[in-house]
Structure formats: C-alpha cells, structure tokens
C-alpha positions in Angstrom: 0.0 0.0 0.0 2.3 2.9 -1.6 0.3 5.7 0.6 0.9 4.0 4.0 4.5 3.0 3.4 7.0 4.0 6.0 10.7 5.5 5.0 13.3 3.4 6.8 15.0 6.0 8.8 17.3 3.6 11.1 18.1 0.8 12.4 14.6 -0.7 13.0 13.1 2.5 13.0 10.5 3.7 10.6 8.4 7.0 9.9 5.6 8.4 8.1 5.0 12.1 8.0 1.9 13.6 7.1 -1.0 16.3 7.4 -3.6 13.9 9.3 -6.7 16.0 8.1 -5.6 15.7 4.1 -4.1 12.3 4.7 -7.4 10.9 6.0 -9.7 13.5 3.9 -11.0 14.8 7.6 -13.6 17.6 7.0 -12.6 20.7 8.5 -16.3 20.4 10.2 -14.8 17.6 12.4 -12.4 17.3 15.3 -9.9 14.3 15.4 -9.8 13.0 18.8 -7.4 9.8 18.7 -6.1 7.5 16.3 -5.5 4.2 15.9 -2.8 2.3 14.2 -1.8 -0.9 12.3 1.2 -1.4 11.3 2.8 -4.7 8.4 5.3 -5.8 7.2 5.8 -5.5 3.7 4.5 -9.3 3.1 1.4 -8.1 5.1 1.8 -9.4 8.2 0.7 -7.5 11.3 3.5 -5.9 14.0 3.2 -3.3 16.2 1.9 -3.8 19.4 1.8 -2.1 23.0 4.4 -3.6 25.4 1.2 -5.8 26.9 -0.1 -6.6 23.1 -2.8 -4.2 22.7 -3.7 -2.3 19.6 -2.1 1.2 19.4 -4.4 4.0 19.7 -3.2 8.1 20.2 -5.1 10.5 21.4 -4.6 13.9 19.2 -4.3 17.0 20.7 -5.3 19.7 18.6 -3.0 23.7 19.4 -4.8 26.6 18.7 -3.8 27.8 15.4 -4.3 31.8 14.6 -3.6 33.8 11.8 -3.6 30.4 9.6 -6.3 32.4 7.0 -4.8 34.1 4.2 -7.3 37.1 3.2 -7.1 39.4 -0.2 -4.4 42.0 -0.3 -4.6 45.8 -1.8 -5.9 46.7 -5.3 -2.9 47.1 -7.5 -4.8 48.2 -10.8 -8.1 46.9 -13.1 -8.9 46.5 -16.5 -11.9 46.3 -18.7 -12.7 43.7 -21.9 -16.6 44.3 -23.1 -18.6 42.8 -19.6 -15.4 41.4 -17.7 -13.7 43.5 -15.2 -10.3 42.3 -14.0 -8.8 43.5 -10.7 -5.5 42.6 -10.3 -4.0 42.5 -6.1 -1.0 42.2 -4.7 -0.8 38.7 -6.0 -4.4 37.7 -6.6 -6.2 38.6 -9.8 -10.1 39.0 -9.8 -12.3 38.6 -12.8 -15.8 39.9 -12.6 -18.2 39.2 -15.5 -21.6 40.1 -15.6 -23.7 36.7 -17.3 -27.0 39.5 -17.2 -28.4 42.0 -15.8 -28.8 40.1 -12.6 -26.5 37.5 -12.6 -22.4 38.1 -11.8 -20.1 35.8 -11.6 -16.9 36.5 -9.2 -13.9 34.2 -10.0 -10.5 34.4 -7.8 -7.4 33.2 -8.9 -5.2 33.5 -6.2 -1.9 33.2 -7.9 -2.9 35.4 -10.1 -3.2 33.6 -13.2 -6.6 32.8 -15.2 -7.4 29.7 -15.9 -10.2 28.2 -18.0 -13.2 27.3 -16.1 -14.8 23.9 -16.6 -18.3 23.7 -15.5 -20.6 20.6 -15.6 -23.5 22.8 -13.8 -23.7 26.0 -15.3 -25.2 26.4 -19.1 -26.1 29.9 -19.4 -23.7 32.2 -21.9 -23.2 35.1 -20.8 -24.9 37.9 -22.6 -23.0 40.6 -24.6 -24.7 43.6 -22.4 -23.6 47.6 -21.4 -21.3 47.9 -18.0 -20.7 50.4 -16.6 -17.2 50.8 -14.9 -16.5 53.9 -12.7 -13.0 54.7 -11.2 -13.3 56.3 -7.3 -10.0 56.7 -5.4 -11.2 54.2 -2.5 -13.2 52.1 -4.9 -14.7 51.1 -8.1 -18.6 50.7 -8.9 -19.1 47.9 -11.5 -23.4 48.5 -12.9 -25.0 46.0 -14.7 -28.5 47.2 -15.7 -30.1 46.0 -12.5 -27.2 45.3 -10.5 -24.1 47.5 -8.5 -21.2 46.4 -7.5 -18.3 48.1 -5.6 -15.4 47.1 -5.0 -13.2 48.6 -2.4 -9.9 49.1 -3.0 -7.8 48.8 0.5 -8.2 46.1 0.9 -9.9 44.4 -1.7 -13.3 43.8 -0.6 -17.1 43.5 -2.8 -20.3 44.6 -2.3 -23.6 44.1 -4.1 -26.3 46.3 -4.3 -29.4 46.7 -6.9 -29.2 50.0 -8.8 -31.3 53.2 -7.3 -31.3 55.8 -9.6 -30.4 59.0 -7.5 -30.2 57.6 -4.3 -27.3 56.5 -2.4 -25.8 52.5 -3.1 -26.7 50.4 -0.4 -25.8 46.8 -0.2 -27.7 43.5 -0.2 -24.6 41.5 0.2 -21.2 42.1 1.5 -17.8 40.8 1.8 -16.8 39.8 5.4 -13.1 38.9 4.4 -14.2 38.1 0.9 -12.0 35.4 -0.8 -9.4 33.0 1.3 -7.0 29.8 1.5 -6.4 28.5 4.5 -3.7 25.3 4.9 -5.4 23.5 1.7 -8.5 25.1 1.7 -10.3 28.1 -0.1 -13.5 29.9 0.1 -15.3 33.1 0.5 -16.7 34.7 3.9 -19.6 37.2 3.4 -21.7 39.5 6.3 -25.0 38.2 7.7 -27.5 40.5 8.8 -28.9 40.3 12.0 -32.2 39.1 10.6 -31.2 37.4 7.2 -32.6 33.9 6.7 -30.8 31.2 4.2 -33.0 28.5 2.4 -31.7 25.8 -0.4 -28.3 23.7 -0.5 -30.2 20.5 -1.1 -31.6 17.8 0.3 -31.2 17.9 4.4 -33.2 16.6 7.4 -32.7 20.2 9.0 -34.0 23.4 9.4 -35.7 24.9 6.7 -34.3 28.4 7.7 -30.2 27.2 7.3 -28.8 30.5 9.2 -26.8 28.7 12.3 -25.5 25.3 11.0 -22.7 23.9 9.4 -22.5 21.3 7.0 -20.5 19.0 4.4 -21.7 19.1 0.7 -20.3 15.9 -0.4 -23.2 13.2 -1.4 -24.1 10.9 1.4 -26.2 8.0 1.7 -27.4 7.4 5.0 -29.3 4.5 6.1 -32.4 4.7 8.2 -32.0 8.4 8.8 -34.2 10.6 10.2 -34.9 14.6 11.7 -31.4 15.9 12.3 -29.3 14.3 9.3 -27.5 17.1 7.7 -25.9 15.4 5.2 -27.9 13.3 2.5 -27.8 12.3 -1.0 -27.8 15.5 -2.4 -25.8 18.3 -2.1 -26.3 21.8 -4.4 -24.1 24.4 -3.5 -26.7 27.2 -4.0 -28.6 29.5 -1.1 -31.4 32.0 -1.2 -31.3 34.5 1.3 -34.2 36.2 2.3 -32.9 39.7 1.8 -33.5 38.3 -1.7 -30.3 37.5 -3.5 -29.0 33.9 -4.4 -25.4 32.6 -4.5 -24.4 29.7 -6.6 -21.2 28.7 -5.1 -19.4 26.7 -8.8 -16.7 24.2 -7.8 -18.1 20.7 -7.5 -15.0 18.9 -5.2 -16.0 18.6 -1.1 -17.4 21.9 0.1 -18.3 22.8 3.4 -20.8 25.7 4.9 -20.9 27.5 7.5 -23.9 29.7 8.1 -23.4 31.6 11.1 -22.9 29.2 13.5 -19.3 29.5 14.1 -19.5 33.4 14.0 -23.2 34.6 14.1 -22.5 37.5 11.5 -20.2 35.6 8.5 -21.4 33.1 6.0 -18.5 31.0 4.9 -18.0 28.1 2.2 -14.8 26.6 1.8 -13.9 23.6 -0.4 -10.5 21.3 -0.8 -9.3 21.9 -4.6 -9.6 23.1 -7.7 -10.9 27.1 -9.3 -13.7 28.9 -7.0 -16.2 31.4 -8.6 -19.5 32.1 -7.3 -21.9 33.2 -8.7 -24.5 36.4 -7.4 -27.6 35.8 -8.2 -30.5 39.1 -7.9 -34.3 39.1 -7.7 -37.5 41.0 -6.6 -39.2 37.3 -5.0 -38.1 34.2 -4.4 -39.7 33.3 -8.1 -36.9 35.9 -9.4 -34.6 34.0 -8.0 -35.2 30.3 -8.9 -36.1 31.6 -11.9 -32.2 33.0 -12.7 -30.8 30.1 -10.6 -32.4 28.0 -13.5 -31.8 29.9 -16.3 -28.1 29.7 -15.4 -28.1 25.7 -14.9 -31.1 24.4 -16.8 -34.8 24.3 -16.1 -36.9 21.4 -15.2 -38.5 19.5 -17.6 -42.2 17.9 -16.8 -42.3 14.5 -15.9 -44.6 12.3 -17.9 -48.2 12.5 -16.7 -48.2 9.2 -15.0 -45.4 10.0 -12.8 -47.8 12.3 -11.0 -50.1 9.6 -9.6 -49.7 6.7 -7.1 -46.4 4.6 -7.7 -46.1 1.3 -5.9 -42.8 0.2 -4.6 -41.5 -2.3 -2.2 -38.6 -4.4 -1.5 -39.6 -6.7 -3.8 -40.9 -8.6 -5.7 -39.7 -11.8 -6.3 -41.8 -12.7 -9.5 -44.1 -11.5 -11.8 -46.8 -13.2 -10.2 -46.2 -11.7 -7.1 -45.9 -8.3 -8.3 -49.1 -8.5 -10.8 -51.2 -9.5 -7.5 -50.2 -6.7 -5.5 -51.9 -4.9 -8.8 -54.8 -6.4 -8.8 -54.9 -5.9 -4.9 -54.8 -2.4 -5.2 -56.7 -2.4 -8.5 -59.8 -4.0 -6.7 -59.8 -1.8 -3.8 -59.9 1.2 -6.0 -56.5 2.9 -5.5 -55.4 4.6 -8.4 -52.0 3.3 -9.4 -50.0 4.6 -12.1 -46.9 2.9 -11.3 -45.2 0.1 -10.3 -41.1 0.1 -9.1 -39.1 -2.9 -9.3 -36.6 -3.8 -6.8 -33.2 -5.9 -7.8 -35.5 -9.4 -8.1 -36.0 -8.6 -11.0 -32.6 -9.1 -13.0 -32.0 -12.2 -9.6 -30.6 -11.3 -6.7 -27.8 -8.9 -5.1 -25.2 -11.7 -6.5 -26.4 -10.8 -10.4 -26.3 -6.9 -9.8 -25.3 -5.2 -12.7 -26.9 -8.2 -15.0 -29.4 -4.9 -15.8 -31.4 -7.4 -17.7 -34.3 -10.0 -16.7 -34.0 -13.2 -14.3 -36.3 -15.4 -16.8 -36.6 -18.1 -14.4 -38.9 -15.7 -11.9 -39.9 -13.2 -14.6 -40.6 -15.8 -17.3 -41.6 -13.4 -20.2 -41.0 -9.7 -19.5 -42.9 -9.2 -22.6 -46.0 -10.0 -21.2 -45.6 -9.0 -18.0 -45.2 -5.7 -18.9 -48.1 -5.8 -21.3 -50.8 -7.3 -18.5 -49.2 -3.8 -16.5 -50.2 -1.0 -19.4 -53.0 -3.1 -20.0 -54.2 -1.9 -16.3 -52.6 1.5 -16.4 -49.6 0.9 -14.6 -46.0 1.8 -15.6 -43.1 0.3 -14.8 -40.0 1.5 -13.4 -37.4 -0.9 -12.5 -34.1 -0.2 -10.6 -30.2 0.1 -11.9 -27.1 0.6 -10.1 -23.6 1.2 -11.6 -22.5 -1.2 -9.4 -21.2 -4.8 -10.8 -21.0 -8.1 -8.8 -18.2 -10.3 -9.8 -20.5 -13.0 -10.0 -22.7 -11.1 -12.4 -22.6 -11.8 -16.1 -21.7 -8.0 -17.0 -18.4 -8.0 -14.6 -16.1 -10.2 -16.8 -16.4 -7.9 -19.8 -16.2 -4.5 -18.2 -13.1 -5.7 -16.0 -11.1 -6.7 -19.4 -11.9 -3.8 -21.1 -11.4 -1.7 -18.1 -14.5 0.1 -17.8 -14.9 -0.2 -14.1 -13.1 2.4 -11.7 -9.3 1.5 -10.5 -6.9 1.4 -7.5 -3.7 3.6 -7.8 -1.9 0.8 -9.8 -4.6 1.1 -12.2 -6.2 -2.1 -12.0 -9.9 -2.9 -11.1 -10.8 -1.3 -7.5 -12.6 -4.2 -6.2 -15.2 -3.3 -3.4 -14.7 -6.3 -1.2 -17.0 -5.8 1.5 -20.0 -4.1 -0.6 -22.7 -5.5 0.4 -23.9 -7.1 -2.6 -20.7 -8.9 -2.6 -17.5 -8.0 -3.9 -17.9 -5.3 -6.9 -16.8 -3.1 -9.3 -17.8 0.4 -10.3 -18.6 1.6 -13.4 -16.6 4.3 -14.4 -19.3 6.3 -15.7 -17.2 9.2 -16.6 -16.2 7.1 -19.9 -18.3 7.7 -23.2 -17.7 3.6 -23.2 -19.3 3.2 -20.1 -22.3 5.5 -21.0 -22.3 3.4 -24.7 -22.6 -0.1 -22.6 -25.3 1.1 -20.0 -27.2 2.8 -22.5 -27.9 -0.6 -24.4 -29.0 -2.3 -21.3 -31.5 0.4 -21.2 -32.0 0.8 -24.6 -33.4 -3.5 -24.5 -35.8 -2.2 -21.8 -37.4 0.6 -23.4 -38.1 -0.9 -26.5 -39.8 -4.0 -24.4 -42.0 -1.4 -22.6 -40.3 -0.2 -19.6 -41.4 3.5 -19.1 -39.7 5.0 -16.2 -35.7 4.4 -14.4 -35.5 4.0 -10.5 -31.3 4.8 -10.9 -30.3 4.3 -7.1 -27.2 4.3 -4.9 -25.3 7.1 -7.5 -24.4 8.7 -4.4 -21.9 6.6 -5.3 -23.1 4.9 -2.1 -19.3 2.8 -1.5 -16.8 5.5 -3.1 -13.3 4.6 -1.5 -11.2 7.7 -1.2 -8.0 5.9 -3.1 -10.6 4.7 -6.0 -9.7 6.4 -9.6 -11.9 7.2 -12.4 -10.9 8.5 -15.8 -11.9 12.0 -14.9 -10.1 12.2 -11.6 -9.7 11.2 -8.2 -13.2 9.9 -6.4 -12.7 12.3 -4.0 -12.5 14.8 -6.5 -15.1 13.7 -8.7 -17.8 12.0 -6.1 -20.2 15.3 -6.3 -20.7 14.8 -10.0 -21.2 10.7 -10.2 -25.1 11.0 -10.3 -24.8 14.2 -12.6 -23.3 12.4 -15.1 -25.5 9.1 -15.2 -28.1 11.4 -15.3 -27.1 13.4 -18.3 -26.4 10.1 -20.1 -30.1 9.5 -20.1 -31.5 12.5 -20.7 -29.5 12.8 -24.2 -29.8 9.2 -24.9 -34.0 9.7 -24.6 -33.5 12.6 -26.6 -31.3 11.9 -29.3 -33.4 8.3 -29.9 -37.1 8.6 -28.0 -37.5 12.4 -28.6 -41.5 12.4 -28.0 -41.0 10.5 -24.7 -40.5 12.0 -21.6 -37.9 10.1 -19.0 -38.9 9.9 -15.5 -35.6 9.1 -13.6 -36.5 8.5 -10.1 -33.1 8.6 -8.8 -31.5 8.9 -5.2 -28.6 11.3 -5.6 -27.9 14.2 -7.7 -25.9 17.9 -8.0 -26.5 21.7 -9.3 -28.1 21.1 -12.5 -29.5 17.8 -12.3 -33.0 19.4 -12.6 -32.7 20.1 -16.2 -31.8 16.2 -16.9 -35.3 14.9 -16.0 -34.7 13.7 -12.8 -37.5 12.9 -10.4 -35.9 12.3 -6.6 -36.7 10.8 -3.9 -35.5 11.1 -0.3 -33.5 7.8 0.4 -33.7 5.4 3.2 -35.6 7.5 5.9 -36.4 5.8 9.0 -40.2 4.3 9.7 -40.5 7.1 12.3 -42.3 9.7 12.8 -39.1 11.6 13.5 -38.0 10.3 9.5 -41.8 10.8 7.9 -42.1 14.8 9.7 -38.5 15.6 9.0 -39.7 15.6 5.4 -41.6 18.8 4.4 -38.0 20.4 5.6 -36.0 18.0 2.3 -38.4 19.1 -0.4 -38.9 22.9 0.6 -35.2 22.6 0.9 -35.0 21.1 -2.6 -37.5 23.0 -4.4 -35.5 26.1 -2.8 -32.1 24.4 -4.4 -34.1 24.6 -8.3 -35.3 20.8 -8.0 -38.8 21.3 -8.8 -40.6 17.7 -7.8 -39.8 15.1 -5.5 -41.5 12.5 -3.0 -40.0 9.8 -0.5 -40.9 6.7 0.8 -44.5 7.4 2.9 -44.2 4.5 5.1 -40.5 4.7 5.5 -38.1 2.4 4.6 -36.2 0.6 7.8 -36.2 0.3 11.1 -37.9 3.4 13.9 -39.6 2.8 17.0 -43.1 2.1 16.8 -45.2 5.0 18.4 -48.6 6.5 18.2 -47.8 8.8 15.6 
C-alpha cells in the first residue's frame, strides 16, 4: 500500500510524515480525537503492538492555530474587456463578468493567473450587455443594468447592491473577508445580517431556515435516517437569502458551509481543490430567484403525466406473479395506481447486480408482464445501479476492457466488503461506459419499460484511493449521479425524442434538474421523527431549483413504533 508506506530512517526505526486531516480527507467540520494504528510488514503481516499486546491507539491533541487564513491584499490596478472587469492585487487577480443583468459571476485566482473554467452545472452564456465601470480613489462601482457592484480598494473587498437611480448605493450583500485559503483550503466569507434567513443547499433533514448550522456538501447515503441528518444524498451548493439574493457557489469537489454558526454575522463556504467562482444571483421574489438560478443551470422539464399519480414500490418482488397480484390488490380496492417500481428481483438477486437485464426463471416473459401492467394503467419502473458483482454476467467484460473504476496501480478497484458482494464500479465518466449502460437500457425501453429508478449514485461505497478516468473519487464524487443522469437525458432525446424520462433517482448535484430527474429522499427511518423531517427536504430542494420530489411514505427501515 504505496500511501501508508513508511521510509526506513534507522536501524529498525521507521516513519511516516503527514498532514492527518488531508491524509485521511478529515472535514474541516470535524475534530480528530485519537487515532488508531496498524502497522505490516511488507509481506502483510501485522507488528506493532503495545508492550502488553494491545492495539495502538493516540489520542490527538489539537493547538490553537491563529492567523492560519490568508485574506485578499490591496488593489494594484483593473482593466476592462466588453462585460469582464479584471482586478489585479497584490498577487491575486479577480475577474468579474456580468452573465445578465442580474447575474455576476466572481472568480479568484489566487496566484494570479486565469485559468479556464470547466463547469458541468452552469449552461447559461453570458450575454454581450452595457457595463458600466467607474473609477473612485477608494473604490470602483461595476453597474450592470439592475445590479451594482463596488469594489473597495484597501483592501480588496465586494459589495452588491441593486441599482437606485439618484439615491445612495446600499448593499444586499457584502464581503466579510471576501476570498481566502487556508492550509489547503479556499473559500469566501460574506456579512450576515442580523435578521437574514438562508433556504436551499439540497436535500437535508434540518431546518428549513439554514442560518446557524454547518455542513459538508459531499453526497451521502445514509441508512435509516431521520430529523437531524445534515448530510444526505444530495448536495447543491446554491442559497437563497431572504434579503433576496441567491449565490451559486461553482466548484463541485467537497465543500463545506458554514452559516453563522461558528460566527453569528459571517457566511463562509470553503472547499479542498480546484478554481472557486460564485456566482450572485439578484431578484425581486423568491420566483426571481429560482427563476435565474435556473436559467443559469437548466430548467426542469415535466415528468410524464403518470409519474404524478400513485407509484407502488416495495422491496420486492420476487416474481411477476407476485408483483401483478399486489396490482390487482390495489386495483380491486380502488386505489389509483399509475406505477409500479421494481426492486433488484427482477434481474435475480444482489449476486447478479449489474446483470441490468431479466432473471427469466422468476420473470418468465418480461414481454407480457409488462403488457398485463399498461393493459391496467400501470408503468413500470425498475431499478439500476452502476455497481457490478463479480458474480454477475456484466463483470467479466467490463473488467477486461477496463470500464470499471481502478486502484492507484490502475487495475480494477474491487469493493470487497460491498454488500452485494464484492464489486466493481462503473466508471461512468467514460463515453464507453455510458455506450454499454445505454444498451441495457435501450433493450428495456423498447420491451415497454417507461420510467428508471437509478439508485445508490451517491456513489453509495466510493473509497477515497478509488480512480476514475476523470479524476480522483474524491474529487469527482459530487458529480457521479450528474453524469449518469445526463447520459439518459441525451440518450432519450437523441433516440425517444417524443418520450418524456422519469428518472426516479437517489442522488444528484447543481443542474440535475434540467436532466429529468424525479428524486426521492433515500432510506428514511419508519418514524415519525423520519416521515415529519420531510416537508423540511423538499422545501429545501425545491428552494435548491429541484422542482418535484417525494419519499418513501411509510419509511423504509427500522424506527420505534409510536402513536404517531
């Protein structure tokens, strides 16, 4: 294991230097309070013990650090090209660029060097429109048509107001410190007004009002949660305030918010790697704002009719005979079902996941099946994972043609202890990847199938030292469900243009609205504590641009039974 290998530094003396926190991928949201350590030989064999043969643990003792944030410096000079204003600092350049009238985008390159700006979220161009730049000896005002920024000079800080004509600028939105790095971190620290509310960032079993917690945004699934779970299976990096303005925060790698809770005047987002922008988003009403927050990463489009009605689901059914009973149950006792979801029986058994095609022997002809469904009014919607068993029939081809996700020698990362059994992961960041799914689907479809249930694309099992083509999983984890998504969406439109996808999927990111996806909550717990915590999630998500989604009524696993 090349990571964990110690240098030889004596005679039978070893050591291993590192920064614990990147080492291990700690969040700066969580404290380290001891470690514990196991130490081989290079054949694998354990050593190390204490002197009475106990496992070593440490506790970690944390020293103050102060002054470790690194804050803008002084202006230096600025320049203008058409609706981009450049501000150049002691070392940090700043390019402002107005997308509209009511939608700027702030990008810091702290060593003060542009660099091109991948985004898999944003799809709005900006628009060729009239700035205004004006030149004051303590600052600089950059007006938009509806929108004024100024930019003080010593030292660099921004604030963003909505244009009065005649009367004096006042600001919706300031900088508290404005951009930072701090150890290998960056981010942005804004003011919070005393009585300033913050809605959106996705899909949590919190608060509806955000102002006063703190938070990873790094997809999680988690089991059997209920009220209180902050983290779930979908992050968006995007917040409306009510003082009415949005920020879209664009870098997709681990982010973590802070909204007043560690200081009760400062917002701060900070994330691990790569180029920072965010984007300033300004409106009249909330509508205004979801309105421009969707304009700049893609609206919603509607769902097939069906998708609107009652969809059956449990885990599952075994055969076709079981599952067309529980339709003519609910048939003859007048519930009016639309939809039927299929859990992983259908293609076998957790063994044969990533099969993604029909267990004959218990679904005998899927042809007919799926006619005797339509023929009642009922859809079906059966359930994928890019997650493949070695003991399923897809795992043998995608491991020689390396299609699944690798270790750091670049073979297949094999997920021993995956509950399904040991697996693979698809690397669906490959167009080959996206060709060999797509035919599995594309089979389904033409036999009937009318809706996708795509589930654990949090990913759910996402090892830290796992690769994929487009980078680390780390680094790329965020954007694993965006992708699958998109695949579908183009797929149905480049060769089923006049049908609408309903992907009921689990996990998602900024801009997975626009790529038919229909969520759902995840695995909440059968409590009441799970089933109330839910008006919070979908306010929460329809505030993050996500304009439908449901979750499991009855819950899904385990919880106390009460009254309730």
């Amino acid at each position: 294991d090349l990571p964990a290998a110690m240098r030889k530094i004596g005679d039978n003396r070893f050591e291993k230097r590192m920064l614990v926190s990147d080492y291990f991928h700690v969040p700066p949201t969580e404290e380290i309070k001891a470690m514990a350590f196991v130490f081989r030989n290079e054949n694998g064999s354990k050593v190390g013990k204490t002197l009475d043969n106990k496992d070593i643990f440490v506790d970690v003792v944390i020293k103050p650090s102060s002054g470790k944030k690194k804050f803008l410096s002084n202006y230096q000079n600025h320049f203008q090209k058409g609706e981009i204003l450049y501000i150049k600092g002691d070392t940090t350049l700043i390019k402002i660029q107005a997308f509209n009238s009511d939608i700027v985008k702030v990008s810091y390159f702290p060593d003060g060097v542009e660099r091109a700006d991948t985004s898999y979220s944003v799809i709005l161009k900006s628009e060729s429109i009239l700035i205004k730049v004006e030149n004051q000896p303590e600052y600089i005002d950059f007006i938009t048509g509806s929108m004024q920024l100024r930019i003080n000079k010593f030292p660099i800080k921004i604030s963003y107001g909505k244009v009065n004509s005649g009367q004096k600028f006042q600001a919706f939105l300031k900088d508290e410190a404005g951009f930072f790095t701090e150890l290998n971190y960056k981010g942005f620290r804004f003011e919070v007004q005393p009585d300033e509310a913050f809605y959106g960032s996705g899909s949590r079993a919190t608060a509806l009002n955000k102002r006063g917690q703190k938070f990873n945004s790094y997809n999680t699934a988690s089991y059997g949660y209920r009220s209180g779970a902050s983290v779930l299976n979908v992050n968006i990096p995007f917040l409306i305030s009510s003082k009415l303005y949005g920020i879209y925060f664009e870098n997709f790698t681990p982010g973590y918010f802070d909204i007043a809770s560690s200081n009760s005047n400062v917002l701060e987002y900070k994330v691990e790697t790569g180029l920072l922008s965010c984007f300033i988003i300004n409106g009249n009403s909330f509508d205004d704002l979801l309105s421009r927050y969707t304009l700049l990463t893609g609206r919603q489009p509607l769902p097939p009719r069906w998708a609107l009605g009652f969809i059956q689901s449990k885990y599952g059914y075994k055969t076709d005979e079981e599952a067309l009973s529980i339709v003519d149950r609910l048939k003859s006792e007048k519930f009016p079902l639309d939809g039927l979801v299929l859990d992983l029986y259908w293609f076998g058994s957790p063994k044969t996941m990533g099969n993604l095609d029909w267990d004959t022997e218990m679904f005998k002809s899927p042809k007919t099946f799926i006619k005797k469904l339509k023929d009642n009014g009922v859809h079906l919607i059966p359930i994928t994972e890019t997650f493949i068993a070695k003991t399923s029939s897809s795992y043998e081809f995608l491991n020689s043609s390396k299609l699944l996700a690798k270790n750091e020698s670049g073979n297949t990362y094999v997920l021993e202890k995956f509950w399904a059994g040991p697996s693979g992961l698809l690397d669906i960041y490959q167009p080959q990847v996206q060709e060999w799914m797509w035919k599995k689907y594309k089979k389904q479809i033409d036999l009937g199938v009318d809706g996708w249930w795509c589930d654990l694309g949090e990913p759910e099992s996402h090892p830290i030292d796992m690769v994929h083509s487009l980078g680390s999983a780390r680094y790329v984890h965020n954007l694993y469900s965006l992708f699958w998504a998109e695949m579908l969406a183009r797929k149905y439109k480049e060769e089923y243009p006049s049908m609408r996808l309903f992907n009921l999927i689990r996990s998602g990111y900024a801009g997975m609205q626009r790529y038919n996806t229909f969520p759902w909550s995840g695995d909440i717990q059968r409590s009441y504590s799970g089933l109330s915590t839910q008006v919070q999630i979908m306010l929460s998500m329809g505030m993050s641009g996500v304009a439908y989604m449901h979750s499991d009524l009855g819950g899904f696993t385990g919880g106390p039974k009460n009254q309730e």
